[in-house]
Every structure is written in C-alpha cells, then in structure tokens.
N, CA, C and O atoms as a GROMACS GRO file, in nm:
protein
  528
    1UNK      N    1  -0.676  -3.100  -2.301
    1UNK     CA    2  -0.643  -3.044  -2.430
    1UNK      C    3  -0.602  -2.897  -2.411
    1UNK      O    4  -0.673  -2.817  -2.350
    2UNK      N    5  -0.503  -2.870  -2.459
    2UNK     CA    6  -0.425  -2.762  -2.465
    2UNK      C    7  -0.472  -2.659  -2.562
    2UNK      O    8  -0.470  -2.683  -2.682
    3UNK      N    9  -0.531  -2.501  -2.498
    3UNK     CA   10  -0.610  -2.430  -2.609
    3UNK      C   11  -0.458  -2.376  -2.671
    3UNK      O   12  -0.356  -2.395  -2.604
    4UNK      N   13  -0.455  -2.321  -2.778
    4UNK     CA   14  -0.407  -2.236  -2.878
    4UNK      C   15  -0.323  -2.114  -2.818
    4UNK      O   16  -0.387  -2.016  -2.777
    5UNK      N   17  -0.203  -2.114  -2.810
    5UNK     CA   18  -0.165  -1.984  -2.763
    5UNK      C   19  -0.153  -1.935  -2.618
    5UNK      O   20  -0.093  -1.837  -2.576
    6UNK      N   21  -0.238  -2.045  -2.538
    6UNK     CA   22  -0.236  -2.029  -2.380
    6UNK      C   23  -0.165  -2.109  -2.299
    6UNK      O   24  -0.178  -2.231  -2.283
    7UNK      N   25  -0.074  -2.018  -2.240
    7UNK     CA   26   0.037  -2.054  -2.143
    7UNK      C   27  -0.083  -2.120  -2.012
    7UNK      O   28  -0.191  -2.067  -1.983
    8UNK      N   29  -0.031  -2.231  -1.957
    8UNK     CA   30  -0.106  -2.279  -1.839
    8UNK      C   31   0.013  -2.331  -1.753
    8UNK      O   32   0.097  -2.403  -1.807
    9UNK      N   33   0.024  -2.302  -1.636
    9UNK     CA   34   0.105  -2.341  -1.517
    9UNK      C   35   0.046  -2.416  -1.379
    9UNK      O   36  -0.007  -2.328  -1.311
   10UNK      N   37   0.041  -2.485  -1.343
   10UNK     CA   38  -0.035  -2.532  -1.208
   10UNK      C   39   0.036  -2.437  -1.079
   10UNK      O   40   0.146  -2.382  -1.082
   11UNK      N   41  -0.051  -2.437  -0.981
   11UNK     CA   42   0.008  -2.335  -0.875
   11UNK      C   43   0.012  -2.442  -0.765
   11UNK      O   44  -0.056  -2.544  -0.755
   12UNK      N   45   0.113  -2.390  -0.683
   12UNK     CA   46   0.085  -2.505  -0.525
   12UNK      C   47   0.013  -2.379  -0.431
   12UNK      O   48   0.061  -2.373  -0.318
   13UNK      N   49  -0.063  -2.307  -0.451
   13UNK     CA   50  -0.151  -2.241  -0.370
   13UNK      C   51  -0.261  -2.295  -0.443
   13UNK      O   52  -0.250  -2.361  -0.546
   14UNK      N   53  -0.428  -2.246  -0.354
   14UNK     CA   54  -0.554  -2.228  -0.348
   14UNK      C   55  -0.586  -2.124  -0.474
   14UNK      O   56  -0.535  -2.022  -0.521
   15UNK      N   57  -0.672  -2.189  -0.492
   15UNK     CA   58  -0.717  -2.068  -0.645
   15UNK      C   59  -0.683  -1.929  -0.604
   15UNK      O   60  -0.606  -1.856  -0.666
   16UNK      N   61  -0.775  -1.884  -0.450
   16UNK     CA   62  -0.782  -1.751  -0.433
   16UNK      C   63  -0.642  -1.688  -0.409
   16UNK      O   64  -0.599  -1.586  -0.464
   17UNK      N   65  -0.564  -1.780  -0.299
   17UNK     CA   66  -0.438  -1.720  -0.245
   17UNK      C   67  -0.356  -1.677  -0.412
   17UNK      O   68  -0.310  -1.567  -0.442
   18UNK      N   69  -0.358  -1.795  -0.493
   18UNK     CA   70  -0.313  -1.782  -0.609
   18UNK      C   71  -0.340  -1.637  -0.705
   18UNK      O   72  -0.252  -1.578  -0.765
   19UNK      N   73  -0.507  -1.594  -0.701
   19UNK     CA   74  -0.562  -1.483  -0.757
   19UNK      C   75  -0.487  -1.330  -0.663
   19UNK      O   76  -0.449  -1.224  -0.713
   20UNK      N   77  -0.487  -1.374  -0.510
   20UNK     CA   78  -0.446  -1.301  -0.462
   20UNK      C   79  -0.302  -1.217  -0.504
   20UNK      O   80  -0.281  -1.105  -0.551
   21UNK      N   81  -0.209  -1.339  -0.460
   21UNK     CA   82  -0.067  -1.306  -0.502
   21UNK      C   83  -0.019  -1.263  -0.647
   21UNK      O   84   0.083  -1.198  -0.670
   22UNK      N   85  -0.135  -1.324  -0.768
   22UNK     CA   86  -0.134  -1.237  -0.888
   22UNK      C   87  -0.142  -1.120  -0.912
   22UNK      O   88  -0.084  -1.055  -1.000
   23UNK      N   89  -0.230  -1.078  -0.818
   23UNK     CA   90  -0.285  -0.939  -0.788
   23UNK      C   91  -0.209  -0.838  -0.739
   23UNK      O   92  -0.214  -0.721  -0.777
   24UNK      N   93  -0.106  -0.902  -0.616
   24UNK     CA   94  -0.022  -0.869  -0.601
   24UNK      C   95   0.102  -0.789  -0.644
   24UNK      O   96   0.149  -0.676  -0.633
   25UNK      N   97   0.138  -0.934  -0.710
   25UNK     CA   98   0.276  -0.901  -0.830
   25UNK      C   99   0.219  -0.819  -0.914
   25UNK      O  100   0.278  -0.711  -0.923
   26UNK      N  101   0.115  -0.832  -0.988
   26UNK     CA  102   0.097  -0.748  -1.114
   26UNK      C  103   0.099  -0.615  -1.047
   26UNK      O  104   0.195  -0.553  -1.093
   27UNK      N  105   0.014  -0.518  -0.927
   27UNK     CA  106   0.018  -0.407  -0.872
   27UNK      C  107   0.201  -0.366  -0.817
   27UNK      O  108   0.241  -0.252  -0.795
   28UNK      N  109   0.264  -0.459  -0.809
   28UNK     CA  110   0.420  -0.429  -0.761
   28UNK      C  111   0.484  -0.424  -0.882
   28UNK      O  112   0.602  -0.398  -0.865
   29UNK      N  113   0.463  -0.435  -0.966
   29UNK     CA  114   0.505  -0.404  -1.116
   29UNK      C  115   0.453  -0.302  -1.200
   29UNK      O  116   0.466  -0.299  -1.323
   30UNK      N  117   0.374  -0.187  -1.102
   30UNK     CA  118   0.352  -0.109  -1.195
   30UNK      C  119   0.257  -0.112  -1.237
   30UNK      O  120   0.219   0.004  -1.251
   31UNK      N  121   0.177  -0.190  -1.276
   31UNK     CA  122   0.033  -0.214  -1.348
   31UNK      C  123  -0.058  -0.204  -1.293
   31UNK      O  124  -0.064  -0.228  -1.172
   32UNK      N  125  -0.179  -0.156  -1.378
   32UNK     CA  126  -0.294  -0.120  -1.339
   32UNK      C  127  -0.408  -0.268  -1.337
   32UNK      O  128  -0.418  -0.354  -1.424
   33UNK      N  129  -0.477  -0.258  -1.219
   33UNK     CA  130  -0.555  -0.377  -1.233
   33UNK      C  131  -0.702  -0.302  -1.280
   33UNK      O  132  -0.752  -0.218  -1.204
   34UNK      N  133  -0.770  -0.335  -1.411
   34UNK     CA  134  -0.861  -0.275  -1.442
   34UNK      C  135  -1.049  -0.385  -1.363
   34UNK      O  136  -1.166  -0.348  -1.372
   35UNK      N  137  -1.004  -0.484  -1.312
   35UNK     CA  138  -1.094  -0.571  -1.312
   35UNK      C  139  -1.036  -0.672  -1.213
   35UNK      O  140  -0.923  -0.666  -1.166
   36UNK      N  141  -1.145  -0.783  -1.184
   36UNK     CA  142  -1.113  -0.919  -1.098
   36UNK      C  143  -1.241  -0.936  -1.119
   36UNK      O  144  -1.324  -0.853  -1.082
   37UNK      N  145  -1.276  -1.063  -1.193
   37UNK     CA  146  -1.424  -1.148  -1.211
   37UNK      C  147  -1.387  -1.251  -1.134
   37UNK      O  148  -1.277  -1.295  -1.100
   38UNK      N  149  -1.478  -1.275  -1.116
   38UNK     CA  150  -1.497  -1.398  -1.011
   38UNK      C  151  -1.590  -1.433  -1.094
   38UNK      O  152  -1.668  -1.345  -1.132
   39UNK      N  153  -1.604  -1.554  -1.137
   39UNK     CA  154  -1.695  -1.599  -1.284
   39UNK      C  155  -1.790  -1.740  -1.142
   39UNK      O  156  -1.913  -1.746  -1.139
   40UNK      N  157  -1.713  -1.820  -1.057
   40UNK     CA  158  -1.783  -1.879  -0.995
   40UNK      C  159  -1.904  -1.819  -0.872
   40UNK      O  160  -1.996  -1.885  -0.825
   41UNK      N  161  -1.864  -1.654  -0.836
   41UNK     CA  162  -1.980  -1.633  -0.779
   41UNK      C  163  -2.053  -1.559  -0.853
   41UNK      O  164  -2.133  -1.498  -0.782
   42UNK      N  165  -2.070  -1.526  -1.012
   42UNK     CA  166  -2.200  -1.539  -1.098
   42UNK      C  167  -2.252  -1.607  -1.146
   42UNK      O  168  -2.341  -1.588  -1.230
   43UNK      N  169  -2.202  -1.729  -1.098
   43UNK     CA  170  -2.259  -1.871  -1.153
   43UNK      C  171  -2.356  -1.895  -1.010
   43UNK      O  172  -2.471  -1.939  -1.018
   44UNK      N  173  -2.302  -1.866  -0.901
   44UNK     CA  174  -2.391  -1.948  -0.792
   44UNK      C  175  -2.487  -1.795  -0.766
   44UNK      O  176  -2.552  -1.798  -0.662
   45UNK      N  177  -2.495  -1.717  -0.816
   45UNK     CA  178  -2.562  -1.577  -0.816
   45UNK      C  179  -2.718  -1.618  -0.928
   45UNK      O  180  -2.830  -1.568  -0.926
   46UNK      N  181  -2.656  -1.732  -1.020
   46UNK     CA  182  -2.759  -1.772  -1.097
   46UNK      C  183  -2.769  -1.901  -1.068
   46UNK      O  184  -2.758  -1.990  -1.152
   47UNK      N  185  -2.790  -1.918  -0.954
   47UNK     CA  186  -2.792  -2.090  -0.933
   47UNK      C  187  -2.802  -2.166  -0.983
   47UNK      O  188  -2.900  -2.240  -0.992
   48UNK      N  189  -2.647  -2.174  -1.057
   48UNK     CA  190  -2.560  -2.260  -1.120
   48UNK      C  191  -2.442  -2.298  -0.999
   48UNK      O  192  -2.436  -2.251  -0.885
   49UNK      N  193  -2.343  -2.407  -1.067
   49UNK     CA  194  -2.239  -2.426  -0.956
   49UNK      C  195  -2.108  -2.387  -1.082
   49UNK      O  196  -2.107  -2.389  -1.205
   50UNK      N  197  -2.012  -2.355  -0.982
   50UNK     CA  198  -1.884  -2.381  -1.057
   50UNK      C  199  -1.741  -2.356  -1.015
   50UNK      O  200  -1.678  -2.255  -0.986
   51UNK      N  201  -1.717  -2.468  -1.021
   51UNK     CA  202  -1.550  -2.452  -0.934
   51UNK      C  203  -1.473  -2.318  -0.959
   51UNK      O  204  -1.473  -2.257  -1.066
   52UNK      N  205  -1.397  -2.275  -0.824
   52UNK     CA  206  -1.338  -2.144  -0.818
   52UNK      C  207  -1.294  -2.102  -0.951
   52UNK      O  208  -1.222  -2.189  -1.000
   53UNK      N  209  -1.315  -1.978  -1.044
   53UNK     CA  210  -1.264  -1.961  -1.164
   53UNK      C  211  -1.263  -1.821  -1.168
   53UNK      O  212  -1.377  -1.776  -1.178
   54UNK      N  213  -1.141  -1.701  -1.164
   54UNK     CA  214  -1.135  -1.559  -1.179
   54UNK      C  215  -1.022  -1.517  -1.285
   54UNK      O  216  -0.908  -1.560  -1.303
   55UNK      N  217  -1.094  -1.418  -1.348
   55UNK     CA  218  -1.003  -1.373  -1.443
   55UNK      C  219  -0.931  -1.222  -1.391
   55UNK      O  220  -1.007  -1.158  -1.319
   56UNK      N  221  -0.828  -1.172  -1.410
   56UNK     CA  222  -0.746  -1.070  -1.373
   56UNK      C  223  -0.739  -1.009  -1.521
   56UNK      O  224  -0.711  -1.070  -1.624
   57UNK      N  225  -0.775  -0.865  -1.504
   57UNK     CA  226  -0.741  -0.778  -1.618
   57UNK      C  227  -0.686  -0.726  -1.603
   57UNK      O  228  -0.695  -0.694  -1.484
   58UNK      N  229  -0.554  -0.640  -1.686
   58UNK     CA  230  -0.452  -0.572  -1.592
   58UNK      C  231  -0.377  -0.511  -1.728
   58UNK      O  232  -0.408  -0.554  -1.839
   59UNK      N  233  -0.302  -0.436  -1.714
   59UNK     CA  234  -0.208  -0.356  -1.804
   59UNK      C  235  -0.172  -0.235  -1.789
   59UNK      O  236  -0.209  -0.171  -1.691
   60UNK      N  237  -0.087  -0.177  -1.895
   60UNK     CA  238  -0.041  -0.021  -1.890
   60UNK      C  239  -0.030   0.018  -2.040
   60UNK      O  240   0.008  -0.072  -2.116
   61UNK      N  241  -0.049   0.102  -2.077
   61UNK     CA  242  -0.048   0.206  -2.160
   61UNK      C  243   0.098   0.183  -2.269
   61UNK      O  244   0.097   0.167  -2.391
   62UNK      N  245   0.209   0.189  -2.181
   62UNK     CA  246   0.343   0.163  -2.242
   62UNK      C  247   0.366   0.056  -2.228
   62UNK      O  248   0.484   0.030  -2.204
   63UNK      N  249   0.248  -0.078  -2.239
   63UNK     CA  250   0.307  -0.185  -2.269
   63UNK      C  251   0.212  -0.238  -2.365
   63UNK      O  252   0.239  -0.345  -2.419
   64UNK      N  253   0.088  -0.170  -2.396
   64UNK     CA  254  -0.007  -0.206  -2.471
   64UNK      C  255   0.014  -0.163  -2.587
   64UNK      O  256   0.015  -0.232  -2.690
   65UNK      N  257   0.044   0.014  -2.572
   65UNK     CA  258   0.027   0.075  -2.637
   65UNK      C  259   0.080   0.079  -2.826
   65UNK      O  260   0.010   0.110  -2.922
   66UNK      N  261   0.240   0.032  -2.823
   66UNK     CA  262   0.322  -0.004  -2.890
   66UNK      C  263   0.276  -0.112  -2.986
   66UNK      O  264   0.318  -0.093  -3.100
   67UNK      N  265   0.213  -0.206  -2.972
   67UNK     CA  266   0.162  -0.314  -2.988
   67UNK      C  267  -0.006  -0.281  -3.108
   67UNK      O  268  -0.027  -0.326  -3.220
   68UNK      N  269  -0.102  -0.181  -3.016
   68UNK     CA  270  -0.202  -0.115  -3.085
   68UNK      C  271  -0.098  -0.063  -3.216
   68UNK      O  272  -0.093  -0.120  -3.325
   69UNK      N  273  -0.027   0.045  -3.180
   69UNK     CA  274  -0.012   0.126  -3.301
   69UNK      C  275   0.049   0.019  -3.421
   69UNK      O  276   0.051   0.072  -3.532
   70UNK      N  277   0.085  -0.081  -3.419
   70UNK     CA  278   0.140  -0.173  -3.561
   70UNK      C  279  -0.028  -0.237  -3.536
   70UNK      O  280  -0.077  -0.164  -3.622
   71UNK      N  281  -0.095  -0.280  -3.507
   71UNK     CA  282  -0.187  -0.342  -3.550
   71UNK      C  283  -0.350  -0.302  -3.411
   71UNK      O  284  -0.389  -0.368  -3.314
   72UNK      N  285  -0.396  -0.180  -3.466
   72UNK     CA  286  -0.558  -0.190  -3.383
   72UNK      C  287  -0.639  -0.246  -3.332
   72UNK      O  288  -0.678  -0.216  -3.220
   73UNK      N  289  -0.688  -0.350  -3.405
   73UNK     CA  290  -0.701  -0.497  -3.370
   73UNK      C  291  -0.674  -0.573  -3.266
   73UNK      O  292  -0.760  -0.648  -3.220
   74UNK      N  293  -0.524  -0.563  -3.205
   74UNK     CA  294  -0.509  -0.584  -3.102
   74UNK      C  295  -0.554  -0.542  -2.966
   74UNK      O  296  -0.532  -0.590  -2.855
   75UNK      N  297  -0.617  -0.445  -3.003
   75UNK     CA  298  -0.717  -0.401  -2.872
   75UNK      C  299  -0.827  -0.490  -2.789
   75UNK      O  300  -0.886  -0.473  -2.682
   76UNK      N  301  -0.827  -0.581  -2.878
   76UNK     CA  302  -0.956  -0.698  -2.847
   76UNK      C  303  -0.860  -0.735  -2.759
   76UNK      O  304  -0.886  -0.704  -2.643
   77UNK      N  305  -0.782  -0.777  -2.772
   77UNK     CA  306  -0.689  -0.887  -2.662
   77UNK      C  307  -0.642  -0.797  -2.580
   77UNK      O  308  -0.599  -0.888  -2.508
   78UNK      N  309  -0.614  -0.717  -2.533
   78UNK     CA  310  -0.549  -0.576  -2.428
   78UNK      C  311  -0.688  -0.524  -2.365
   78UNK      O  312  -0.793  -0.518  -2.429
   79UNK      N  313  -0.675  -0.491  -2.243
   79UNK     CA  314  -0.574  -0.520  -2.157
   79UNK      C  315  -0.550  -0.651  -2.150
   79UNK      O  316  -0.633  -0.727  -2.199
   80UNK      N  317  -0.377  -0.730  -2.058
   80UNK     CA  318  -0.380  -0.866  -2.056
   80UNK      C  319  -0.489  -0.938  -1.957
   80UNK      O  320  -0.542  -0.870  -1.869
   81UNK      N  321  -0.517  -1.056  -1.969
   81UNK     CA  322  -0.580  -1.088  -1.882
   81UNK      C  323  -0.543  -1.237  -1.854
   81UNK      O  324  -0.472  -1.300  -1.932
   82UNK      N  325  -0.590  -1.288  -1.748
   82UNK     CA  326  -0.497  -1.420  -1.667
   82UNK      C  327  -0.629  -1.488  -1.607
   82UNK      O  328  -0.724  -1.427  -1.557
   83UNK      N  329  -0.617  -1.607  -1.619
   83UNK     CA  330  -0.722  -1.672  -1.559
   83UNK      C  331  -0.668  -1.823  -1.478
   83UNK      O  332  -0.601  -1.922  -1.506
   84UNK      N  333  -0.747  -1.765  -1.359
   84UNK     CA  334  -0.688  -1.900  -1.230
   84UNK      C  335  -0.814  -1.955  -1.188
   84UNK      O  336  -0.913  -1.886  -1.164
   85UNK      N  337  -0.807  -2.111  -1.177
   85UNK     CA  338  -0.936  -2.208  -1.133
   85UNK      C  339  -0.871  -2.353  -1.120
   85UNK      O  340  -0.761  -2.399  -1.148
   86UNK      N  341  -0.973  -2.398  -1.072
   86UNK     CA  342  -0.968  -2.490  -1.003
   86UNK      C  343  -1.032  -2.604  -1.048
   86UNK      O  344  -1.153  -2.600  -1.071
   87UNK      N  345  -0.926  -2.769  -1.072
   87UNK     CA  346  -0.990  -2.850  -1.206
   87UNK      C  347  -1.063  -2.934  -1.082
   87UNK      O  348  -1.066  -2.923  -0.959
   88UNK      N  349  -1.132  -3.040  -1.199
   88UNK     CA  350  -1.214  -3.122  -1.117
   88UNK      C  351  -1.110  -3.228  -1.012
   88UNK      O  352  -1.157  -3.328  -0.957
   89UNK      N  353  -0.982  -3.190  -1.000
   89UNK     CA  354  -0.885  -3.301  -0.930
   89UNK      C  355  -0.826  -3.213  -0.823
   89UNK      O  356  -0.731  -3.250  -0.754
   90UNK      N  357  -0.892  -3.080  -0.808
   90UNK     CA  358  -0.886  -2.979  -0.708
   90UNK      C  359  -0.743  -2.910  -0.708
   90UNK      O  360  -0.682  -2.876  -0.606
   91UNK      N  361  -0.696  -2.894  -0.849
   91UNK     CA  362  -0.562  -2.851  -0.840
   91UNK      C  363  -0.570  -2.698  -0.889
   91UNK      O  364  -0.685  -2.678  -0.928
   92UNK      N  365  -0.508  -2.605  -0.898
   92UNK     CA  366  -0.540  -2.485  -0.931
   92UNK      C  367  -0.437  -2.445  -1.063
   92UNK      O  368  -0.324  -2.490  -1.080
   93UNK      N  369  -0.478  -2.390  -1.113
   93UNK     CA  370  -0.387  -2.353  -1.249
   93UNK      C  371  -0.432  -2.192  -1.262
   93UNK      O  372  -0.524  -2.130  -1.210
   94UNK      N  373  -0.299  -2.144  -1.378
   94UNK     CA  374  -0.322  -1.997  -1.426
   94UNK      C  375  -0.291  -2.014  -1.562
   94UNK      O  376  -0.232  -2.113  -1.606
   95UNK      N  377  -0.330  -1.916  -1.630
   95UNK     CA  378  -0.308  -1.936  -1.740
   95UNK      C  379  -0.342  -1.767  -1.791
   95UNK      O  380  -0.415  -1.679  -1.746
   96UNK      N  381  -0.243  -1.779  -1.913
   96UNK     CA  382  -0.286  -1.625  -1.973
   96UNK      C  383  -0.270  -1.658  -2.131
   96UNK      O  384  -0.227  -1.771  -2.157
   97UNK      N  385  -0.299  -1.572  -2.237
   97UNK     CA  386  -0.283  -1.568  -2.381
   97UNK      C  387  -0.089  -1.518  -2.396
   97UNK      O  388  -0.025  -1.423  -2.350
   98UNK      N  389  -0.057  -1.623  -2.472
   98UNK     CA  390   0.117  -1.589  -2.503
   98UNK      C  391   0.125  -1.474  -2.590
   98UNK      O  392   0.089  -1.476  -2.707
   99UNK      N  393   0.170  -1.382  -2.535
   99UNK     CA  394   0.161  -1.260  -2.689
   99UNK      C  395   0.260  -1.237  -2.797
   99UNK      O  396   0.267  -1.140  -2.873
  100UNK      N  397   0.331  -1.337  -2.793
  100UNK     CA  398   0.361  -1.367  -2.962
  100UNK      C  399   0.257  -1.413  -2.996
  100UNK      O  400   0.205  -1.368  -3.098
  101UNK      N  401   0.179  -1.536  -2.906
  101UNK     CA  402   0.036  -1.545  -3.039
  101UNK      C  403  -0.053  -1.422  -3.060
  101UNK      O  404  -0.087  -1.386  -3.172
  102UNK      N  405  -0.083  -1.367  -2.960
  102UNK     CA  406  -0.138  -1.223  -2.979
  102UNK      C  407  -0.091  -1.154  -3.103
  102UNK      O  408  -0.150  -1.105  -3.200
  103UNK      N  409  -0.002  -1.163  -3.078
  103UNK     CA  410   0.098  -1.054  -3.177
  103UNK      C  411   0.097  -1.146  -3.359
  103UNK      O  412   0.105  -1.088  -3.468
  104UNK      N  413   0.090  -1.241  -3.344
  104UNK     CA  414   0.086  -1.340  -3.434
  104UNK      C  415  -0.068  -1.343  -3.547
  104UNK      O  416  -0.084  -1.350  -3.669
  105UNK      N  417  -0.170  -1.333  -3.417
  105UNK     CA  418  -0.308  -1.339  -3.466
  105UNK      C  419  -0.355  -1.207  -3.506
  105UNK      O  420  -0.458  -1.204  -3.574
  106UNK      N  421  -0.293  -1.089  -3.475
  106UNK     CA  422  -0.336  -0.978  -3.532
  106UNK      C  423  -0.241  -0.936  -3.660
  106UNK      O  424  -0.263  -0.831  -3.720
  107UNK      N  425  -0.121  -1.037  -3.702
  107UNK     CA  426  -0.033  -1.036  -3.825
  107UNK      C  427   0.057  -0.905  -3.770
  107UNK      O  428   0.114  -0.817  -3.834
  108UNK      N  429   0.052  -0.920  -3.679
  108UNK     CA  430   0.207  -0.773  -3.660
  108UNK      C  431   0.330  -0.818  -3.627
  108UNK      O  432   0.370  -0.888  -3.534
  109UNK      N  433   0.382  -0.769  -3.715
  109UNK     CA  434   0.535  -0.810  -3.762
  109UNK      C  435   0.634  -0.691  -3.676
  109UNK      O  436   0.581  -0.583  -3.649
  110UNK      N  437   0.764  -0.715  -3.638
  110UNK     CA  438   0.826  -0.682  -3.601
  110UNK      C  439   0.784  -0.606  -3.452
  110UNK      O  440   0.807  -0.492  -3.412
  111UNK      N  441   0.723  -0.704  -3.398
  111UNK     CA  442   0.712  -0.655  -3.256
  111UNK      C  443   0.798  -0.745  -3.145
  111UNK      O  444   0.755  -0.758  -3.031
  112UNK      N  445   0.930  -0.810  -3.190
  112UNK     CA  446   0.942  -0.901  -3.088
  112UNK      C  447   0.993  -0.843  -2.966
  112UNK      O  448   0.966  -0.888  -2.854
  113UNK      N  449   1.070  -0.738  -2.990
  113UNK     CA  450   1.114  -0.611  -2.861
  113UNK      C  451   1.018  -0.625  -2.744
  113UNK      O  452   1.043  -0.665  -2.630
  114UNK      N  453   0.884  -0.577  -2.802
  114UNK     CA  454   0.760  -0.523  -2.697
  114UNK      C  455   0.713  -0.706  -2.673
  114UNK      O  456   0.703  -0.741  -2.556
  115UNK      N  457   0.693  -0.790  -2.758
  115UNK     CA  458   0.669  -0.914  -2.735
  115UNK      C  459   0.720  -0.989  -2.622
  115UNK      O  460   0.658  -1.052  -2.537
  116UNK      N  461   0.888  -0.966  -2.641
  116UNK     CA  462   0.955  -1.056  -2.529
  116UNK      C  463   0.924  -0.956  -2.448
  116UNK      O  464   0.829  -1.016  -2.398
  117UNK      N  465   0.922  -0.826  -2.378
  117UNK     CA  466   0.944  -0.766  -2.315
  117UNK      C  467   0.794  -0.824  -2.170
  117UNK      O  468   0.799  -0.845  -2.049
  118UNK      N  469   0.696  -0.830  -2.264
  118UNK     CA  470   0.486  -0.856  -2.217
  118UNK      C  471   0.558  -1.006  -2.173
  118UNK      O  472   0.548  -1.039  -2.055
  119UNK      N  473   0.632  -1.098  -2.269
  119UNK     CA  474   0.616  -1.228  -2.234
  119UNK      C  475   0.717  -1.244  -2.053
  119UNK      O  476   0.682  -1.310  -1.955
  120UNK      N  477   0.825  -1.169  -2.068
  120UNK     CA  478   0.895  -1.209  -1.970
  120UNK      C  479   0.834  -1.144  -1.845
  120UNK      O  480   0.863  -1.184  -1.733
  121UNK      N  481   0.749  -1.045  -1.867
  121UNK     CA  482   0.676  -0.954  -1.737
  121UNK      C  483   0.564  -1.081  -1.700
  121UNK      O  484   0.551  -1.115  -1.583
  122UNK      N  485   0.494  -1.141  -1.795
  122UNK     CA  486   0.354  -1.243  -1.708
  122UNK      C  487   0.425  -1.350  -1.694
  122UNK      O  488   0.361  -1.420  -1.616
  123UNK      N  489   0.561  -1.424  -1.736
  123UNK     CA  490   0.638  -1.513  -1.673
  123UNK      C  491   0.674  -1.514  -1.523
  123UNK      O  492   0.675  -1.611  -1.447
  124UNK      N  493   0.711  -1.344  -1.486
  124UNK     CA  494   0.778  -1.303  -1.362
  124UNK      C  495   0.661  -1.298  -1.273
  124UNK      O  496   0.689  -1.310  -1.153
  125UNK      N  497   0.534  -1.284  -1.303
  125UNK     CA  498   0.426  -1.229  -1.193
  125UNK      C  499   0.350  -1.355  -1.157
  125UNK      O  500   0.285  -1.375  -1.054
  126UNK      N  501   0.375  -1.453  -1.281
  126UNK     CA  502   0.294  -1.607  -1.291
  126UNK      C  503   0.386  -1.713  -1.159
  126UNK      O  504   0.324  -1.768  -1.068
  127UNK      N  505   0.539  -1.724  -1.174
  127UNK     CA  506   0.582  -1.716  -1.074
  127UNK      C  507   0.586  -1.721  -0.986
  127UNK      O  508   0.603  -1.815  -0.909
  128UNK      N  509   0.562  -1.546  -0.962
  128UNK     CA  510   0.539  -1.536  -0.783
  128UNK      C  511   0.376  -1.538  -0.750
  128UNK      O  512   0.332  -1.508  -0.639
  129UNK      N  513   0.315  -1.566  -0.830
  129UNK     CA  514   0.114  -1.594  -0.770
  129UNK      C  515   0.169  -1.731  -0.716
  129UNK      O  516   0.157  -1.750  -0.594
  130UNK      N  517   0.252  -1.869  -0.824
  130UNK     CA  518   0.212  -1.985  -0.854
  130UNK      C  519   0.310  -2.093  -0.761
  130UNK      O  520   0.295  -2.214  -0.740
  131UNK      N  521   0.417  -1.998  -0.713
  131UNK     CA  522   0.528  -2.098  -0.637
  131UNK      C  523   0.545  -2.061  -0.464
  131UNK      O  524   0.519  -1.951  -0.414
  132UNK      N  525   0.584  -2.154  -0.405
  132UNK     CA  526   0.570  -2.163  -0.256
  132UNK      C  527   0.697  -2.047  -0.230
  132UNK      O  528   0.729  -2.015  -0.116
   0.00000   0.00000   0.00000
C-alpha cells in the first residue's frame, strides 16, 4: 500500500551502498546533510530486530527557505528527508515526501517554481543512489 504523497523507487544496490550513494549525490549538489539515522541499529541497540532502514536529512536554506516564507508550517516537513530499507523480499527501496504534496498540505499556493525546482533535484540524486 502506497502512503500519501511518497515517491518510492526500488534500487538495484544494497540498502547501505544505496544510503551511501544518496549521501553522495545529495553532498555533490550542494546540500547540507544535517543527519543519517540508522533506525535498524536502534532497534538491535534495544533488542529488537529490524531490517536495514535509514533516513537521510538534508537541505539548504535557498531551497527551503522560499517555501517557509508562503507558509511556516512547512518547517515540520524541512529539512527534506529520504528513507532507504530493505523489504521482507530483500529488495531495497527509497523513498522521500513529493513536495507538491508538501506544498499542498501546508495550503501554499503559488509555489510551483520552488516546487518543480525540490521535485526535479530528489528525482536527480534518487537516480544516482538507485541505478547501476
């Protein structure tokens, strides 16, 4: 089942190589990586189990920023963030929030400039994490 608003892509890399090369692209583009969770080694930190699962936080100022000033609110969702794991059929996927829905759920109108601009940048970086 397909959540609301979230772009999902399968990768032909390994979760990590996948997290890696995200990490990558997003730092060769300029962006700041504010974070990298690794959500499966605080699960086995609380001995729990859970297939490879990391989220990437990442952004800039002049791509956020534009976006805050029509609607504040949007700060909850900024910086972007991307999440890669690994299903029970051992395949790896990424996925991030589409920010027209972003842009949609905080009711801000006339942002499609800065919209397409966020959408075609995590298209280009999703990409190069997700393809051989």
């Amino acid at each position: 089942m397909a959540a609301q608003g979230l772009t999902t892509i399968k990768s032909s890399h390994s979760p990590r190589e996948t997290m890696d090369r995200l990490e990558a692209a997003v730092t060769a583009k300029g962006l700041t990586v504010f974070a990298r969770i690794d959500h499966a080694a605080g699960a086995s930190a609380a001995g729990l189990s859970l297939r490879p699962t990391e989220v990437l936080v990442f952004g800039n100022a002049k791509g956020g920023t534009p976006l805050m000033q029509g609607a504040q609110t949007i700060g909850i969702d900024l910086p972007l963030k991307a999440l890669v794991w690994q299903d029970a059929s051992n395949e790896t996927w990424l996925a991030w929030n589409d920010p027209a829905w972003i842009a949609a759920r905080h009711g801000l109108a006339r942002a499609e400039a800065v919209v397409s601009r966020l959408a075609a940048l995590l298209d280009e970086v999703a990409k190069a994490a997700t393809t051989a």
